[in-house]
C-alpha positions in Angstrom: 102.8 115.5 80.7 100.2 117.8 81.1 100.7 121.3 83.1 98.3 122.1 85.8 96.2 125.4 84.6 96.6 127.8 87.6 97.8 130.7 85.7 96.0 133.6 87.9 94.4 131.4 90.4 94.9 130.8 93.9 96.6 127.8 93.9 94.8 126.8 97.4 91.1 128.5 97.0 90.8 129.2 93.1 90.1 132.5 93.4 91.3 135.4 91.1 93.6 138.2 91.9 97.1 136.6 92.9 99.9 138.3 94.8 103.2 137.7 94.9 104.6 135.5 97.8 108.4 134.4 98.9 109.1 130.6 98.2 110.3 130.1 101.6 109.0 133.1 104.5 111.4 136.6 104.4 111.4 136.6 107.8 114.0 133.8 107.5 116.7 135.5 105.6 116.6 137.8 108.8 118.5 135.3 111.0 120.5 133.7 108.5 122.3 135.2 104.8 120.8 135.2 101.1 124.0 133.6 100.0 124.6 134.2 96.1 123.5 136.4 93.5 121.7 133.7 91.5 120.7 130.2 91.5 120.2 127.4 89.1 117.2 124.7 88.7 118.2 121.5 87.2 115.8 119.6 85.7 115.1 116.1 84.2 112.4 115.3 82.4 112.1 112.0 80.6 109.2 108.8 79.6 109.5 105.1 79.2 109.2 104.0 75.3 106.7 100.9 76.1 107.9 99.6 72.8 111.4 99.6 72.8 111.9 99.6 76.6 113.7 102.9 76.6 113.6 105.3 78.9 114.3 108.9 77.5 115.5 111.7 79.1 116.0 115.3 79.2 117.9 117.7 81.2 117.6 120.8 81.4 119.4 123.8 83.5 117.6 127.3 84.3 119.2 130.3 86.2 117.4 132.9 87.9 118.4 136.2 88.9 118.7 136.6 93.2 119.2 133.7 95.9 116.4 131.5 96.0 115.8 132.6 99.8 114.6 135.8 98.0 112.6 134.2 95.2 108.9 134.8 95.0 106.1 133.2 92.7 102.4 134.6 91.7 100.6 131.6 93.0 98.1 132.5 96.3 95.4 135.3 96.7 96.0 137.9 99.0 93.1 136.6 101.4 94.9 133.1 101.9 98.0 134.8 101.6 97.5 136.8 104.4 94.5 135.1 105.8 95.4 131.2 107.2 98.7 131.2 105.7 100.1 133.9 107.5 98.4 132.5 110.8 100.0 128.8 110.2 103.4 130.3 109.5 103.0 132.3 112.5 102.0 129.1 115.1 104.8 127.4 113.8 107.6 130.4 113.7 109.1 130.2 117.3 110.1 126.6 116.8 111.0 127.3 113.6 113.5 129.7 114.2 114.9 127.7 117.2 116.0 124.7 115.3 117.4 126.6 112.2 119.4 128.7 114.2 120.3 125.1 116.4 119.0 125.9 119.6 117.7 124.1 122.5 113.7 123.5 122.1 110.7 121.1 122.6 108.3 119.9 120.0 105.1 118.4 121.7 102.1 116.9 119.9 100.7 120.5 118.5 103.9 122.0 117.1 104.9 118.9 115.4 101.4 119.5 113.6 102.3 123.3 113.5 105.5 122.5 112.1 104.6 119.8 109.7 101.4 122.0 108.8 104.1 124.6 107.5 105.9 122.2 105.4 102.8 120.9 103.6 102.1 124.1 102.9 106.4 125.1 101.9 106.7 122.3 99.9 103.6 122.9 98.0 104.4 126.9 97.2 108.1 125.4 96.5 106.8 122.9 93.7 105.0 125.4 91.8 108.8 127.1 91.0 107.9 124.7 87.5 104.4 123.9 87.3 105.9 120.8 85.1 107.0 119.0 88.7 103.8 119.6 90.5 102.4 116.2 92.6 100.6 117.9 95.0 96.6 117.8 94.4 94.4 120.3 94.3 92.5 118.0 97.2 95.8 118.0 99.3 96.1 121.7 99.3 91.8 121.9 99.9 92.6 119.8 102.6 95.5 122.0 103.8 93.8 125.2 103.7 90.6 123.3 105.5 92.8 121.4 108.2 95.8 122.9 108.6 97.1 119.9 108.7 98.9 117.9 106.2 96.9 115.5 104.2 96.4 111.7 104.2 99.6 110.3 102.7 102.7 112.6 103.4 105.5 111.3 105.5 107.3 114.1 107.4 111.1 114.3 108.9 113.2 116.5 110.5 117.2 116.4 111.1 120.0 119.0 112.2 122.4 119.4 110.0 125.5 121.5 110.6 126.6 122.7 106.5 126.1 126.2 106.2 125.2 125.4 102.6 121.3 125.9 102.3 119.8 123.1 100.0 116.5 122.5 98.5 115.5 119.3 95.9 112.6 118.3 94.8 111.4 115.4 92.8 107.7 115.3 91.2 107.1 111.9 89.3 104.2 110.6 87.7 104.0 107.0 88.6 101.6 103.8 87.6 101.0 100.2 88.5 101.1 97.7 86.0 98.2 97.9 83.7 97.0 101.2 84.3 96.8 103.9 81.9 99.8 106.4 82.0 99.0 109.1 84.4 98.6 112.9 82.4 100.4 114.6 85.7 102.7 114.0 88.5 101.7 112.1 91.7 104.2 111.6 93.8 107.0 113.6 95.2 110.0 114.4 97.7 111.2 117.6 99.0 114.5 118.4 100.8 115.2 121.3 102.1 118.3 122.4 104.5 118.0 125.9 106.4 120.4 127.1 109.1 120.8 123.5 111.2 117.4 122.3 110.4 116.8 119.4 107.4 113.5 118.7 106.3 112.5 116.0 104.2 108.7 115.1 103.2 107.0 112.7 100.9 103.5 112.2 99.6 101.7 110.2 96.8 97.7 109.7 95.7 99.0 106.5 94.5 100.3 104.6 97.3 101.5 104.5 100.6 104.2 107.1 100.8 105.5 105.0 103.9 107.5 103.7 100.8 109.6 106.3 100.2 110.8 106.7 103.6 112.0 102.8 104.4 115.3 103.4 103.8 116.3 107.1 105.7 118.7 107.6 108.5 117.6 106.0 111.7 118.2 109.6 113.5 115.7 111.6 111.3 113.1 112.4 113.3 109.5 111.5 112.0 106.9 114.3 112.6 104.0 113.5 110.6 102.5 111.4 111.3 103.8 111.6 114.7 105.5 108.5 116.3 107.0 110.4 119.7 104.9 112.6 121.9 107.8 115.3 122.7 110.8 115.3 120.7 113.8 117.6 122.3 115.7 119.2 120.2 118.3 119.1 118.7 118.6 115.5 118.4 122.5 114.5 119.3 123.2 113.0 115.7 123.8 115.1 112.6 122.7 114.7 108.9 125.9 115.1 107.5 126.7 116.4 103.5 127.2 112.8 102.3 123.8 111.7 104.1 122.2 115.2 102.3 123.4 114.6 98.7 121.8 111.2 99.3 118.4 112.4 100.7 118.2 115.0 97.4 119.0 112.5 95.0 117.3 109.5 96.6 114.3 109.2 93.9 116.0 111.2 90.6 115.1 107.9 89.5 111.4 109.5 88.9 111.0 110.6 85.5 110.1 114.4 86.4 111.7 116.2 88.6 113.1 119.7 89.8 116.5 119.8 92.2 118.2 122.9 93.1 
């Protein structure tokens, strides 16, 4: 499968000079802990044999040095960096920091796009932690940076979860419908992500409808994008519990690239 060639480019606006940026904001390991001194990426990467119908695959386990909470990546210019990104991440903060730390708060029709805006644009810094799992399209993150809203195609959900374990997965695949030439990148992928009481779960393809991926999730997630419910109070009463979490991380690992941490 082929790597996306971003080496030194601003992942969202293609320009030169790149800066470092944390995965997930600092600001959040301010009101809850960077638990651990390290953490681990497992990976699987395998292909279908058309020949023999086999499907091979390959894991593989990394370890990095720090909590991922503290991790950053050279991916974004300082301009979008501290440009729109900074300004989205700041809309979207307040009701951020409400549901992670599980307290009482309102979502109306512009912070679910604030708050779904943030986790387009998460998810996509989060994928880039191996370039080899990346799904998300230049176009989507154009359209992100354009928008600042999430792109045609992603599926958005929140839940409260009560583990203090924080919990991230993510699952790049490159998918095909019958006939079609094997695709030379990934298209389609979930990300899961647990911090403080909040769960977050998104899904997108440029293949098909993502509306797919989400047919079989708890009833109590809460949709976001795109939004079904004009207010949404929070926090909903029913919890995403550790059973119902190992199940949203590994609910496509079926996908023959992925990245789960």
């Amino acid at each position: 499968m082929d790597k996306p060639r971003i080496a030194g480019i601003c992942v969202f606006c293609g320009r030169t000079g790149v800066t470092k940026q944390h995965v997930f904001p600092d600001w959040i390991s301010k009101i809850i802990p960077r638990l651990g001194h390290s953490h681990s990426q497992y990976l699987i990467f395998g292909a279908p044999d058309h020949q023999s119908n086999v499907f091979f695959v390959v894991p593989e386990i990394r370890s990095s040095r720090g909590p991922l909470l503290a991790r950053k990546i050279r991916n974004v210019c300082k301009s979008c960096n501290s440009g729109w990104m900074s300004h989205l991440e700041v809309s979207a903060k307040d009701c951020l920091k409400n549901m992670i730390l599980d307290q009482p708060t309102m979502l109306n029709d512009r912070e679910q796009s604030q708050v779904s805006a943030w986790v387009t644009m998460t998810c996509t810094m989060a994928e880039f932690t191996d370039v080899r799992s990346v799904a998300i399209p230049a176009e989507n993150r154009a359209y992100l940076m354009k928008s600042k809203l999430p792109p045609v195609g992603w599926r958005i959900f929140l839940g409260r979860s009560t583990d203090d374990e924080f919990a991230y997965s993510h699952t790049g695949s490159a998918m095909m419908t019958e006939g079609s030439e094997p695709p030379k990148s990934a298209n389609t992928q979930t990300s899961t992500f647990k911090i403080g009481a909040l769960l977050v779960h998104a899904v997108s393809s440029t293949l098909f409808d993502a509306s797919v991926l989400s047919e079989k999730l708890p009833n109590h997630l809460k949709q976001i994008w795109p939004r079904r419910e004009s207010t949404i109070q929070w926090p909903p009463e029913q919890t995403i519990d550790s059973q119902q979490l190992a199940e949203l991380k590994g609910s496509h690992s079926h996908y023959f690239c992925g990245l789960q941490i």
